[in-house]
C-alpha positions, 0 to 999 in steps of 0.5 A, spaced: 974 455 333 972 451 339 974 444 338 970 438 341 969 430 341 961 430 341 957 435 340 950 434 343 944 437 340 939 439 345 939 438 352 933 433 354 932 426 356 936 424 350 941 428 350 943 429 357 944 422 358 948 422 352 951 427 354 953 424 361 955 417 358 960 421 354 963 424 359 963 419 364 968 415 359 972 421 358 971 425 352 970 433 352 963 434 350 958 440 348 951 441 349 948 446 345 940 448 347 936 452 343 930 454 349 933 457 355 930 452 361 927 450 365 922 450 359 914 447 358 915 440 355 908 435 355 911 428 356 911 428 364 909 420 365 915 416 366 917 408 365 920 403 369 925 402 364 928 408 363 930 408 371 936 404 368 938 409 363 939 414 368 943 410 372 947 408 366 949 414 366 949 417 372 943 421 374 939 417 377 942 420 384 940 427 382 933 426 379 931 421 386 934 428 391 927 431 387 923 428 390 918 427 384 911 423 384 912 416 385 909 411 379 908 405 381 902 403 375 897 405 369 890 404 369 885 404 363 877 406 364 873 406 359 865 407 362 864 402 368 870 398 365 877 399 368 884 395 368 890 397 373 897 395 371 902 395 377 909 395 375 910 390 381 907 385 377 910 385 370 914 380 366 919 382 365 925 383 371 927 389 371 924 396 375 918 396 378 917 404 379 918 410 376 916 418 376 911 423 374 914 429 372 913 436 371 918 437 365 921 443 366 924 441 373 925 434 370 929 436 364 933 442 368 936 436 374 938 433 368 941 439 365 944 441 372 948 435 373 950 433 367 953 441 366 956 438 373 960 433 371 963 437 366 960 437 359 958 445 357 951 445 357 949 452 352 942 454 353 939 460 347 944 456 342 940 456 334 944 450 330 944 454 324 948 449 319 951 443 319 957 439 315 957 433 316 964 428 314 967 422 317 972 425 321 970 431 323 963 435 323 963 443 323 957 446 326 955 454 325 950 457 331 948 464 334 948 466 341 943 468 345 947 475 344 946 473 336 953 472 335 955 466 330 960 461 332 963 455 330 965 449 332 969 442 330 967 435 332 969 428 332 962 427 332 955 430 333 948 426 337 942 430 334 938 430 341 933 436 338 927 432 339 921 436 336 926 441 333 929 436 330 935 439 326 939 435 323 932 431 320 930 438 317 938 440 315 939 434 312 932 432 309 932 426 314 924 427 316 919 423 314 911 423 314 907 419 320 902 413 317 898 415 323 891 418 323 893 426 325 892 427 331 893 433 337 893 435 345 891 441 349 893 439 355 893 444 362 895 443 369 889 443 375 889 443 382 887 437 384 883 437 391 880 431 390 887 427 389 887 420 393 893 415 395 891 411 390 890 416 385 897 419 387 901 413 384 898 412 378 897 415 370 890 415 369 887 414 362 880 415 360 877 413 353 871 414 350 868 417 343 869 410 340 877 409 341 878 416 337 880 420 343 882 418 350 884 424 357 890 423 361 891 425 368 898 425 371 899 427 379 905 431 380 907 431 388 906 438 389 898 437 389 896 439 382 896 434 375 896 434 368 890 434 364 890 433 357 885 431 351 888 427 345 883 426 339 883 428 332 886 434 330 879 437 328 877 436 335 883 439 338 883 445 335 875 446 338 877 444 345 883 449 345 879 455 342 878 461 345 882 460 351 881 452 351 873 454 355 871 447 351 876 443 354 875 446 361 868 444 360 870 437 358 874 435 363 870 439 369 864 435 366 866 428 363 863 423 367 868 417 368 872 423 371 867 422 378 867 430 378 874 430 380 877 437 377 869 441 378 872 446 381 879 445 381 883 452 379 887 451 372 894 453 372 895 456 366 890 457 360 890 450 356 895 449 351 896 445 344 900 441 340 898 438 333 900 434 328 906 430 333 907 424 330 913 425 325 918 418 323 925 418 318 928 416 313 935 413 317 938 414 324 946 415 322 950 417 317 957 420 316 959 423 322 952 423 326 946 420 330 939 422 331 936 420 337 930 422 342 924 425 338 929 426 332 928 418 330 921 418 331 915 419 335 908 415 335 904 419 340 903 419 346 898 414 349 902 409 352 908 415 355 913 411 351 917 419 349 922 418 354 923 411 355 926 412 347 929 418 348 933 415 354 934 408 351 936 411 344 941 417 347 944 412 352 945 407 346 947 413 341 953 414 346 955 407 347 956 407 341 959 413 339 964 411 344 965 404 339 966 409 334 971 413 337 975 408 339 976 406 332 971 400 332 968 398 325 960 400 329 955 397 325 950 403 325 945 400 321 945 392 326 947 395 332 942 403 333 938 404 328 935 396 327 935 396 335 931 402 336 927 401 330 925 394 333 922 398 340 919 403 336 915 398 333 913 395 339 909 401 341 907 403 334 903 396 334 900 397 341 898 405 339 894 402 332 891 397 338 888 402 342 886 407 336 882 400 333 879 397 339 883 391 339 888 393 345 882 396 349 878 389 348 883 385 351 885 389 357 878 390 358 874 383 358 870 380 364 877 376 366 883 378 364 889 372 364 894 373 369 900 370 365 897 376 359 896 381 363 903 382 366 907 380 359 903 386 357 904 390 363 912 390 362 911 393 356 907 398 358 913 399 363 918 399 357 921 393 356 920 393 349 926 390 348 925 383 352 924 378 346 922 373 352 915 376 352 910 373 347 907 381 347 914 383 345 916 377 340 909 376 336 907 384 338 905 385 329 900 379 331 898 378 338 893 383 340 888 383 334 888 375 334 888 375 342 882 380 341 878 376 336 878 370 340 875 374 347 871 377 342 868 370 340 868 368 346 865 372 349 859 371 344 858 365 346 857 366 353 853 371 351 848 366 347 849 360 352 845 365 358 840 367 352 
């Protein structure tokens, strides 16, 4: 039976950096994948806030010899209405720049250089079964050949994100309180790219706040188009060969004709349904981190933020662990991802109810407001020193009251 320190559960974002972390302090560690890479995987637009956690862990150097599109903003359009953020004038100081990614290149680099540095990196590999215990875990999983095997860890960081192995082997999964929802996505030449384009994520709402596109540029001229709407709506789209969502896109006015006539990569795809949570994060012997904690959708492109940002901190922690310190898992991880997790979630309950979309979208936006709320959307959800992360539960209904009637009445003094 092969023996390890930390066995890592899938080799995405979470578990690469997790992996490489690990394996900077000295540990022999084991990666096993289920998919064989490099795979599709949605989730392509990057924040500012996880440049540090590649560096942390010592990737950063691998994924800048890409070359990857550079990000430097997000900008909002609803309409005639539009509202650009610039990473360069956030609140918070941290990085002002990230990537737009094509997954399955992104997450293989990582994959590459952190099998590099010496951590086994086993593709085609099914996590079978798990016994979980507070001095070692045993793991059962087949081969790509369907041969079974086992081994022995001090410690295991479930990575497996949408896989989410140890949530479905130990019943750690819990149902979402967010309206159901779906994508169907596709990737298009986009002949009509300018500069400014280039740099940044578009996001377009309409149909009332229920349902938004984004538009991804990658560098090699083509960019990532998807539809998020109720499920009912995606499922309509993606029919027959997604003919409704080309329609959609090639036709949907605040788009200014920009995929016309660009030419689809692949027939569109779907995913329904995304948004899951957990009962905890930790027990004996374990860490969930990644999408196995929990995912809230998609709107503000934090997926890889939490998966970098929860796989460097599980193996810090780990790392404690290992070194025979009492870790308070439930104060120092789970509380810790949780309170950025929550974050986002009220930023994603503002976009569906309006509220988020009101204030970034007003005659004249704040200065001061608008770069607090910049840095999270950059993905320093962490930074108690901005009020938009501080009072996050309160701030934007109440904000978005106040320019409510505000706006009101400017509208009565001019009648």
């Amino acid at each position: 039976m092969q023996k390890v320190d930390v066995l890592v559960i899938g080799a995405g974002p979470a578990g690469t950096v997790a992996a490489s972390y690990l394996k900077n302090q000295g540990y022999n560690v084991t990666i096993l994948e289920k998919e064989k890479f490099p795979r599709f995987q949605i989730g392509e637009s990057l924040l500012p806030c996880c440049m540090q956690h590649l560096d942390e862990s010592g990737l950063l150097e691998a994924v800048k010899a890409k070359n990857f599109q550079k990000k430097t903003g997000a900008a909002f359009m609803r309409g005639d209405k539009r509202c650009e953020f610039l990473f360069s004038e956030q609140f918070t100081d941290g990085w002002t720049w990230t990537w737009q990614v094509k997954r399955a290149d992104f997450d293989l680099t990582l994959a590459e250089a952190t099998r590099a540095k010496g951590v086994g990196v086993n593709f085609e590999c099914e996590v079978l079964n798990v016994v979980a215990g507070k001095e070692k875990q045993t793991t059962e999983y087949r081969d790509i050949d369907g041969n079974i095997h086992s081994i022995e860890s001090r410690f295991i960081i479930d990575s497996s994100g949408y896989g989410r192995v140890l949530p479905r082997l130990f019943d750690l999964s819990k149902p979402s309180a967010f309206t159901p929802r779906g994508a169907v996505f596709s990737h298009l030449e986009d002949i009509n790219r300018t500069e400014k384009t280039s740099n940044n994520i578009f996001v377009h709402s309409f149909d009332n706040n229920r349902s938004w596109i984004w538009a991804i540029p990658f560098s090699d001229g083509s960019t990532s188009v998807g539809i998020v709407s109720d499920k009912e709506k995606v499922v309509e789209l993606a029919a027959n060969g997604g003919e409704k969502y080309e329609k959609f896109i090639r036709n949907f006015g605040d788009l200014n004709g920009r995929f016309k006539n660009s030419e689809l990569k692949f027939e569109p795809r779907n995913i329904l349904g995304y948004s899951v949570g957990v009962k905890t994060m930790f027990g004996d012997g374990f860490v969930l981190s990644g999408n196995s904690t929990e995912f809230l959708d998609p709107i503000f492109s934090s997926g890889v933020t939490f998966a970098t940002a929860s796989g460097l901190l599980s193996a810090k922690m780990t790392h404690r662990h290992l070194q025979g310190e009492n870790v308070d898992w439930k104060t120092e991880y789970e509380d810790v991802v949780q309170k950025g997790i929550n974050v986002f979630r009220s930023y994603v309950t503002g976009w569906y109810s309006g509220d988020f979309q009101t204030i970034v979208f007003a005659k004249n936006v704040d200065k001061d407001i608008k770069n607090q709320i910049c840095s999270v959307l950059a993905g320093y959800v962490w930074d108690k020193s901005n009020p938009f992360v501080k009072k996050h539960d309160t701030i934007l209904p109440t904000l978005a009251k106040v320019i409510v009637m505000k706006e009101k009445a400017e509208e009565a003094l001019l009648k």
